[in-house]
C-alpha positions in Angstrom: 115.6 83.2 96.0 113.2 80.4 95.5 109.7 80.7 93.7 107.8 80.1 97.3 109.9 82.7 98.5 109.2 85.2 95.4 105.5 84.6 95.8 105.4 84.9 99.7 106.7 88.4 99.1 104.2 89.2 96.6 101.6 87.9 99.2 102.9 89.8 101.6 102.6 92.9 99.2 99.2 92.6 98.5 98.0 91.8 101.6 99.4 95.2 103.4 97.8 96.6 100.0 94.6 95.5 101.0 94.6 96.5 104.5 95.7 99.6 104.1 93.0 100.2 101.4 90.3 99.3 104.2 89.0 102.5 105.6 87.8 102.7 108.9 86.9 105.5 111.5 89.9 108.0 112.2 88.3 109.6 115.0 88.6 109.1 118.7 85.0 107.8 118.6 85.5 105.3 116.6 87.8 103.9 118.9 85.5 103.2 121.3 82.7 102.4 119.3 81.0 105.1 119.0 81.1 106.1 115.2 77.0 106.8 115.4 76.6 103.9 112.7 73.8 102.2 115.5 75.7 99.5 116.7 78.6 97.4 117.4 78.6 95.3 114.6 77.8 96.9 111.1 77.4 94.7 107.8 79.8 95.0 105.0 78.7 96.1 101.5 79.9 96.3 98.0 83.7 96.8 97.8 84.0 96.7 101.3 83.1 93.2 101.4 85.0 92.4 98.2 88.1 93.8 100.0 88.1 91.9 103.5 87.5 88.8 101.5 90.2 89.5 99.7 92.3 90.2 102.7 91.2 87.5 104.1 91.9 85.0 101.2 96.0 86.7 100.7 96.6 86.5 104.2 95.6 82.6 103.6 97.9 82.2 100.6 100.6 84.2 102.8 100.3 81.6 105.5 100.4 78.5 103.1 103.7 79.9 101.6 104.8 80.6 104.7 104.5 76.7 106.0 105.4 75.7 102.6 108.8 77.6 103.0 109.7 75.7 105.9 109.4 72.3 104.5 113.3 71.5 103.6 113.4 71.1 99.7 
């Protein structure tokens, strides 16, 4: 195994980490939208927001790896 390879699987890690740690509504109402919160879209907060950044910023890294993997050493 190659280092991009090693650090693509720790990407991938984290990111299904980070999802996972996201919670969101587990009831039939919230899959439909109607978890009473007022509204369709709802503002992120605190270590919410600090977590789907995050989420957002390994699943970048992931891809990058992921193209950089493909080029031929």
């Amino acid at each position: 195994m190659n280092t991009i390879t090693v650090l693509q699987l720790i990407a991938g890690v984290v990111t299904i980490v980070l999802i996972l740690l996201q919670q969101r509504s587990s009831g039939a109402g919230g899959l439909f939208g109607g978890g009473g919160s007022g509204g369709f879209y709802q503002r992120r907060r605190g270590i919410e927001r600090t977590l789907f950044m995050a989420t957002i910023g390994s699943v970048a890294i992931f891809t990058l790896l992921s193209i950089a993997n493909l080029i031929p050493n």
